[in-house]
C-alpha positions in Angstrom: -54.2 -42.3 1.7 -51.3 -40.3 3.0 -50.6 -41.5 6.5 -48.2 -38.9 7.3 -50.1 -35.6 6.5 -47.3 -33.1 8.0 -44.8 -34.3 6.2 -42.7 -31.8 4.7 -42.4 -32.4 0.8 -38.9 -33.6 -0.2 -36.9 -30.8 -2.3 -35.7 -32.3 -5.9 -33.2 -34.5 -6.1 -30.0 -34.1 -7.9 -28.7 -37.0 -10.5 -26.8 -38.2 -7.2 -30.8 -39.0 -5.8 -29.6 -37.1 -2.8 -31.9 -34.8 -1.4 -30.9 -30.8 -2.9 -29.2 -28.9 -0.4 -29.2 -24.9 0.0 -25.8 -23.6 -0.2 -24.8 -21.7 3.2 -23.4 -18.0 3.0 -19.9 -18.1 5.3 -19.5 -14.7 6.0 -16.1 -14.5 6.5 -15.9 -16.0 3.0 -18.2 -14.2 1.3 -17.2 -10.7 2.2 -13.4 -11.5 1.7 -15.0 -12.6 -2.0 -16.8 -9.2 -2.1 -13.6 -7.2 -1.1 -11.5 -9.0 -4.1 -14.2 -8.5 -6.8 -14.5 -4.7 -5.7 -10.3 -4.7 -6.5 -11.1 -6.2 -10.0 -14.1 -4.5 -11.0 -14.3 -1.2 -9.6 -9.8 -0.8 -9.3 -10.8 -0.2 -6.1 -8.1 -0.7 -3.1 -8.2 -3.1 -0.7 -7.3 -0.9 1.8 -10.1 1.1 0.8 -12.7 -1.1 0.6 -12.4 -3.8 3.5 -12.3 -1.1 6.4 -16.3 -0.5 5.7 -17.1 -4.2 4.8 -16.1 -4.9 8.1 -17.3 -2.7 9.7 -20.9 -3.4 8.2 -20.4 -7.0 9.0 -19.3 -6.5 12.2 -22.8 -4.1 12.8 -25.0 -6.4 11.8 -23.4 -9.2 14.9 -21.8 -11.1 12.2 -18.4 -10.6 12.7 -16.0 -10.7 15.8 -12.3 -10.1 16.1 -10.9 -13.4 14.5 -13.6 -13.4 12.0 -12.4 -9.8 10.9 -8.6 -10.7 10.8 -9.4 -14.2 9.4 -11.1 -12.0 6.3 -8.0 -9.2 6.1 -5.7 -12.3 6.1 -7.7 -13.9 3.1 -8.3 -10.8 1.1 -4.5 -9.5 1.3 -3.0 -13.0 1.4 -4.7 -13.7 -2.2 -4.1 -10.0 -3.5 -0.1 -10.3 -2.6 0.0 -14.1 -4.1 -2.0 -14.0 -6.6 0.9 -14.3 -9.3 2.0 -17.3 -7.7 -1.5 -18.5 -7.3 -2.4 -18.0 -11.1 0.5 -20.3 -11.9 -0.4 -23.1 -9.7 -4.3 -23.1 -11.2 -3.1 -22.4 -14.8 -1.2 -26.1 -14.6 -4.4 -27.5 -13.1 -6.6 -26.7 -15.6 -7.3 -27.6 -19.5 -8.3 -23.8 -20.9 -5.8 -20.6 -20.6 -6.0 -18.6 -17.6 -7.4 -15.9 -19.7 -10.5 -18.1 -20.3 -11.6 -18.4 -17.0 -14.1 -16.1 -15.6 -12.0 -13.4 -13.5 -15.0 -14.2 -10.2 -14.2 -17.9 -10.9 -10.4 -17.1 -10.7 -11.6 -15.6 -7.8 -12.9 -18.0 -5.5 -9.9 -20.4 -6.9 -7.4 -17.9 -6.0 -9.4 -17.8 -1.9 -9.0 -21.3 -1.7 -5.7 -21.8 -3.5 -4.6 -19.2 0.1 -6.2 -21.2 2.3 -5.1 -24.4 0.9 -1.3 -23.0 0.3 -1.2 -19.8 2.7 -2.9 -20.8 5.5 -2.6 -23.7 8.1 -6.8 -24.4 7.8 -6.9 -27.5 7.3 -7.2 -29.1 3.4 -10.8 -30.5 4.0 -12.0 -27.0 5.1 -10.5 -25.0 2.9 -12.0 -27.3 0.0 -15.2 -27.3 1.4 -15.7 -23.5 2.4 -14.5 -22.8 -1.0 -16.9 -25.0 -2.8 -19.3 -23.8 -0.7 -18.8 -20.0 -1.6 -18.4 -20.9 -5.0 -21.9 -22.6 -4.8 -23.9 -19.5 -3.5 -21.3 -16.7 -6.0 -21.5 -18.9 -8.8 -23.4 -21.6 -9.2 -23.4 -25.3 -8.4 -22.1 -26.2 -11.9 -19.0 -24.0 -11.7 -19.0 -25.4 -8.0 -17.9 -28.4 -9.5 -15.2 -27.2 -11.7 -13.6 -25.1 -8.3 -13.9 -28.4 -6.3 -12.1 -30.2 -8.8 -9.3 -27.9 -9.3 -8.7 -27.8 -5.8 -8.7 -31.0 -5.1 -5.5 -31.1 -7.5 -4.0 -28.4 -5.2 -4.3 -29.7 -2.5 -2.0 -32.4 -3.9 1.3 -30.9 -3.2 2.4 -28.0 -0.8 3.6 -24.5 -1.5 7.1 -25.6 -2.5 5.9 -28.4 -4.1 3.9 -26.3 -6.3 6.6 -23.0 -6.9 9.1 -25.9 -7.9 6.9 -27.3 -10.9 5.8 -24.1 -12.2 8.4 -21.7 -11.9 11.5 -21.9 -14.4 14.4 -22.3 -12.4 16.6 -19.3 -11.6 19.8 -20.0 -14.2 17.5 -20.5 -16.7 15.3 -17.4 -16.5 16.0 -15.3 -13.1 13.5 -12.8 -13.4 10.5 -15.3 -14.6 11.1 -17.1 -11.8 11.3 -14.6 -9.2 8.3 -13.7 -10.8 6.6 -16.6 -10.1 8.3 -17.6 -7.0 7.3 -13.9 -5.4 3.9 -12.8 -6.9 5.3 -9.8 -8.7 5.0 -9.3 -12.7 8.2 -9.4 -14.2 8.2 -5.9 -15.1 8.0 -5.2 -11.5 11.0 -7.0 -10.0 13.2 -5.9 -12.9 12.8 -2.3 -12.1 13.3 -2.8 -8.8 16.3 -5.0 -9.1 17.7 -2.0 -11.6 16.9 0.0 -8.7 18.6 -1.7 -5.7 21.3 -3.1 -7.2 23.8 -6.2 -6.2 22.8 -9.6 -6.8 20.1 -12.3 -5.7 20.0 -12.1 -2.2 18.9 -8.0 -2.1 15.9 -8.5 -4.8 15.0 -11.6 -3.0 14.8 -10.0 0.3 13.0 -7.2 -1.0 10.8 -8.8 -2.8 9.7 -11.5 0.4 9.3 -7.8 2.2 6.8 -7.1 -0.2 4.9 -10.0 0.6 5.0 -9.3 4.4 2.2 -7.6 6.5 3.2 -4.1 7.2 3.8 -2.9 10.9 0.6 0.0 11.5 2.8 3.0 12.5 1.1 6.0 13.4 2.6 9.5 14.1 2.1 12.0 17.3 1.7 15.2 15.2 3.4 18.3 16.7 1.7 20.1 19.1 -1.0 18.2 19.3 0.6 15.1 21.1 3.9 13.4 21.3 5.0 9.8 21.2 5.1 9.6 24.6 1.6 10.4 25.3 0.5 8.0 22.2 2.6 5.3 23.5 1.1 5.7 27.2 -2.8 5.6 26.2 -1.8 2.5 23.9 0.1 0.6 26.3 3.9 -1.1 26.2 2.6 -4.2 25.5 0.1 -3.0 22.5 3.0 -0.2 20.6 6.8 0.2 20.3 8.4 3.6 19.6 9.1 4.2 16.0 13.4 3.3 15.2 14.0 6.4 13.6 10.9 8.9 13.8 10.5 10.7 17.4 7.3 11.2 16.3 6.6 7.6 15.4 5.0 4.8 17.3 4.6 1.3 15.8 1.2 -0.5 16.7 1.5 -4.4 17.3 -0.2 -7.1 15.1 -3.6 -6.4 15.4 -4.1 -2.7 16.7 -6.4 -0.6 15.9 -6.0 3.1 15.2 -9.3 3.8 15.0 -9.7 2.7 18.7 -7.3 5.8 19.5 -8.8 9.1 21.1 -5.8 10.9 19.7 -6.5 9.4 15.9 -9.7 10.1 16.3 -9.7 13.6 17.7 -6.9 14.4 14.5 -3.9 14.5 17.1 -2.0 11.6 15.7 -2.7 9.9 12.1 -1.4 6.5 10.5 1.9 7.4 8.6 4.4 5.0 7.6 7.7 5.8 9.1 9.2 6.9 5.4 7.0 9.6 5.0 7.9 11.0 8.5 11.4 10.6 7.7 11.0 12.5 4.4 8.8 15.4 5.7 11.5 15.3 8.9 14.5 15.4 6.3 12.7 18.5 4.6 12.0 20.5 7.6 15.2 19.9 9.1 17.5 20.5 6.0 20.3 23.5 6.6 18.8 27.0 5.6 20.1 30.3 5.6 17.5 33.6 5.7 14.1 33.4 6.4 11.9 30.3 7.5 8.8 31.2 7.6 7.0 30.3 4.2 6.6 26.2 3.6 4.7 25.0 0.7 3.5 21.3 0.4 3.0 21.2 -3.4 0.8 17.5 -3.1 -0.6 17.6 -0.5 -3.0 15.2 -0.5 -4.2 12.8 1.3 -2.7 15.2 4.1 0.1 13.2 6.3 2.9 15.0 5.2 1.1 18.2 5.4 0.1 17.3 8.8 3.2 16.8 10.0 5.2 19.4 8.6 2.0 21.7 9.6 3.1 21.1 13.0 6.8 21.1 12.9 6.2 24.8 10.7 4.2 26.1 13.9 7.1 24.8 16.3 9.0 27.8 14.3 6.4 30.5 13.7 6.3 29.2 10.2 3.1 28.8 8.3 2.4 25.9 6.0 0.4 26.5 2.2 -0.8 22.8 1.1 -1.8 22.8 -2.3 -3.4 19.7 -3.8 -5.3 19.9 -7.6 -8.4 17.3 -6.5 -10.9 19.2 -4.5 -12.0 16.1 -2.1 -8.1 15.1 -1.8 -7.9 19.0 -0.8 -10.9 18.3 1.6 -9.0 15.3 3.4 -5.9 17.4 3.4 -8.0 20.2 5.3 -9.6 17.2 7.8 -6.2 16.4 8.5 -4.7 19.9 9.6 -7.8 21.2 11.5 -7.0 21.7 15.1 -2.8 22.4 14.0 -1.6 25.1 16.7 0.0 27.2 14.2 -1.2 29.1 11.0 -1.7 27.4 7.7 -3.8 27.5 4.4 -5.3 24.6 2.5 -6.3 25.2 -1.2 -7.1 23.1 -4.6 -4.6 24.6 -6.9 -2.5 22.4 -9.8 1.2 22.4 -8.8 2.0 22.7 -12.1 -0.2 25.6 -12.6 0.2 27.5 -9.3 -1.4 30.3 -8.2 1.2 31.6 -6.1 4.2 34.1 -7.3 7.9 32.6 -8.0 10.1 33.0 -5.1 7.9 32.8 -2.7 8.5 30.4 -0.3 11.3 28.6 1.9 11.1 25.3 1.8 9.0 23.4 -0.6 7.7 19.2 -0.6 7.0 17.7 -3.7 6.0 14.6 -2.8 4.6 13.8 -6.9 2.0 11.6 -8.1 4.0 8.1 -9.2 3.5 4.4 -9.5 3.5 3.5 -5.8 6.0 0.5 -6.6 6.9 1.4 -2.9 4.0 1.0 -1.3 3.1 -2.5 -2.7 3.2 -4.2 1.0 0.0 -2.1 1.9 -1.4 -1.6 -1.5 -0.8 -5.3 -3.1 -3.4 -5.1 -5.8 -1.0 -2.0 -7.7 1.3 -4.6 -8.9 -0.8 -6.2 -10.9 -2.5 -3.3 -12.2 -0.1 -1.1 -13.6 1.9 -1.2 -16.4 5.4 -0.2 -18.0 3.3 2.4 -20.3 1.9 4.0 -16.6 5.7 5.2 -16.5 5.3 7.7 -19.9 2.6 9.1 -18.4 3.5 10.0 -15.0 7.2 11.4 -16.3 5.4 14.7 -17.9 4.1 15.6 -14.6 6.6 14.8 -12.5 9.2 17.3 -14.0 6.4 19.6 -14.4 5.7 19.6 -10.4 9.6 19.0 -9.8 10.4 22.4 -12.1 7.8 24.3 -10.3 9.1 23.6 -6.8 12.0 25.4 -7.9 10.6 28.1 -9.5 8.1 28.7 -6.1 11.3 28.1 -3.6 13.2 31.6 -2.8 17.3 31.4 -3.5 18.6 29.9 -0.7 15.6 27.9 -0.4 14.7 24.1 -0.2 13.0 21.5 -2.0 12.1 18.2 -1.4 11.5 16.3 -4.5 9.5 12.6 -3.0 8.1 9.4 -4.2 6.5 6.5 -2.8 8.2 4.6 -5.7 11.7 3.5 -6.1 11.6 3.1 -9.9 15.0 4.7 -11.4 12.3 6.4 -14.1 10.3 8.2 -11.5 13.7 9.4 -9.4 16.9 10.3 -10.2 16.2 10.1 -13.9 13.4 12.9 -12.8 16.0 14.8 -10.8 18.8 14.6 -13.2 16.7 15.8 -16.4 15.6 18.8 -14.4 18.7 19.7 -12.9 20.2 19.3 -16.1 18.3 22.1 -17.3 18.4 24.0 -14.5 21.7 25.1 -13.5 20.2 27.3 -10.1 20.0 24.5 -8.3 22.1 22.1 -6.4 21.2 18.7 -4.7 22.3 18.5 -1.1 23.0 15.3 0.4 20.0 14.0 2.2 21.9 11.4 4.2 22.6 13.0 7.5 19.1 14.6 8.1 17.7 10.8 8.6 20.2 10.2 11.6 20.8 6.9 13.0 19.1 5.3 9.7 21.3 2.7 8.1 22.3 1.8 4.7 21.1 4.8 3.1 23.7 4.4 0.1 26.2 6.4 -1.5 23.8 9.2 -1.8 23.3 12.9 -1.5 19.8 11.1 -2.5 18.2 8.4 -0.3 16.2 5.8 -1.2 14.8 3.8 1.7 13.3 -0.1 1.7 10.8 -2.3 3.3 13.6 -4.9 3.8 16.3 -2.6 5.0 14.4 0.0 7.2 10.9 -1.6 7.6 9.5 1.3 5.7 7.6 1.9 2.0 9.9 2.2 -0.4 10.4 6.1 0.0 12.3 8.3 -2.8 14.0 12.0 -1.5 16.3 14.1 -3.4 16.5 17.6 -1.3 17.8 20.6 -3.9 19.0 23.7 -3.1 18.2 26.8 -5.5 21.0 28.9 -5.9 20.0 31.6 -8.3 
């Protein structure tokens, strides 16, 4: 007879005779998990994809402020590291890398950050991982994760970059490879790009790795950087160093929390693009000023801006960009601009509009976005040498048509959010080559006060030098 008739029945036992427990979702975990296999499967962005995972999460009461920044730290941390992070689990395991199971790699690379990136402590960040790997993937692969962290969380950072990365005289670029989470490919382009010797590359590669500042910018007309930096507060935003239209947002800050980004009267623009569109609109001309072309246009913060500064003048803007819905975020972007202006889907290399017609002209081309790896982490790691011979083609096609669509006299600015010698001055040296009406003018002083801007009359900016992407102009004058 059973003397204790409410008993609940015991759940089976695993071989340990312990009763079976149910593994518990961590949210912060589990989205952060999401977020990464969204990057792999999908080649979504991070950047993309987190802003409405959290915002879901933080809808349905399951998120508050350190929960949110606790999963953007884990998501981007693992994203920037993960070269680094590959190594350190390669040596801990007994199969290639290759054979692991990219969600597996996954939730090893989460806890490799939180073991090696973070300062939550080792027990935790073993035990949330094996947790998450529990309700993702199973309890047997559960096993496998809690093993090879366990030998992970045998040595430090240091320790670990020390065993697994060739040393520097024996193989520099391998091991700034390793050492700073960038493919090979990657920091020897950009070392052929900056030039000097190990302490430049290293620098810029560490900037890489840093979180970027949030800058936004007041767009003309509409607001000012006063006004932005007033309804933020002092002790929330900076002015930007270089940009009067820039403001620079404190860890943390929230654009979306702005009234002015909201209502369109200030968006979030890195300080390079400002200075770009800035350098473009405030180059020398003689003649007319009143036709501007943005070629690109999309996703519309360049168009935005110089939208503005072209109604300061009586100048109207044309923005031109080939994918309809990047055309429709151009066109979100420039409603309410006090002056006139035309948005349209139209191929730059096709255009509809006659030679001659315009001003000044931005090109700011399709590219690699080398430049942009701080915000965009995930790029590194998914493209490729080859991504180079396919871009070229359409760069000098876009580059040649700016020249053609400029009047004599005119401007162009010829952009790109990548420093890679293949996607700049080889670009503007080919065309110009072959184009003897046009003449490069020297960029240089038309981004006053901004240092170590080279030997020029092109500038290339950096994340280590100016705090900004990695921003490409070459500003051309046609002559005939």
């Amino acid at each position: 007879m059973n003397d204790q008739p409410n008993r609940r029945p015991r759940k089976p036992s695993g071989k340990s005779g312990k009763p079976y427990r149910r593994p518990q979702k961590d949210p912060v975990r589990y989205l952060a998990f999401e977020a990464l296999r969204a990057v792999d499967e999908r080649d979504a962005y991070a950047n993309l994809v987190l802003p409405p995972l959290l915002k879901k999460a933080r809808d349905k009461g399951d998120f508050d402020t350190r929960d949110a920044a606790l999963a953007t730290e884990l998501v981007y941390g693992t994203l920037r590291r993960q070269g680094t992070y590959d190594a350190i689990v390669a040596a801990c395991i007994d199969r290639p890398l290759r054979e692991v199971d990219p969600p597996v790699l996954d939730v090893l690379n989460l806890g490799v950050h939180q073991l090696l990136g973070t300062r939550i402590p080792t027990h935790a960040a073993v035990s949330a991982s094996v947790e998450l790997a529990r309700v993702v993937l199973g309890d047997g692969r559960a096993k496998f994760v809690n093993a090879v962290l366990r030998k992970v969380s045998q040595d430090d950072l240091d320790g670990w970059v020390a065993k697994v990365a060739p040393s520097y005289d024996e193989d520099a670029e391998d091991h700034l490879a390793v050492v700073h989470s960038h493919p090979r490919w990657v920091v020897s382009a950009l070392w052929d790009s900056l030039g000097g010797g190990r302490a430049g590359i290293e620098d810029l590669l560490e900037a890489d790795n840093e979180r970027p500042e949030v800058t936004l910018v007041a767009r003309p007309g509409r607001t000012t950087a006063d006004e932005l930096l007033d309804s933020v507060g002092e002790d929330s935003a900076l002015p930007g160093r270089w940009s009067p239209y820039a403001v620079r947002l404190s860890e943390g800050g929230e654009p979306g929390s702005l009234e002015a980004v909201r209502e369109g009267r200030a968006g979030v623009q890195d300080e390079g693009s400002q200075l770009v569109a800035l350098a473009l609109a405030n180059a020398p001309l003689e003649g007319p000023d009143e036709k501007w072309l943005d070629g690109c246009a999309g996703p519309g913060g360049k168009a935005a801006l110089l939208a503005g500064l072209a109604a300061q003048r009586g100048a109207a803007l044309l923005a031109a960009e080939k994918q309809p819905h990047r055309a429709g975020l151009v066109a979100q972007a420039l409603a309410g601009n006090p002056g006139p202006y035309q948005v349209i889907a139209a191929d730059g290399t096709r255009p509809p509009w006659r030679p001659g017609t315009f001003d000044r002209v931005l090109m700011d081309v399709p590219c690699t976005g080398l430049g942009a790896l701080r915000r965009r982490p995930e790029a590194r790691w998914r493209r490729r040498p080859q991504d180079l011979d396919g871009f070229a083609p359409l760069q000098r096609g876009l580059l040649r048509t700016a020249l053609e669509s400029v009047r004599v006299g005119g401007i162009v600015g010829y952009a790109t959010c990548s420093p890679h010698l293949a996607e700049t001055r080889a670009v503007v040296d080919d065309v110009l080559k072959h184009n003897g009406g046009a003449e490069l003018v020297d960029a240089r002083p038309l981004m006053p006060g901004v240092p170590a801007l080279g030997d020029g009359p092109d500038v290339q900016l950096w994340p280590h030098l100016h705090g900004t992407d990695a921003m490409y102009l070459a500003l051309i004058r046609r002559t005939a």
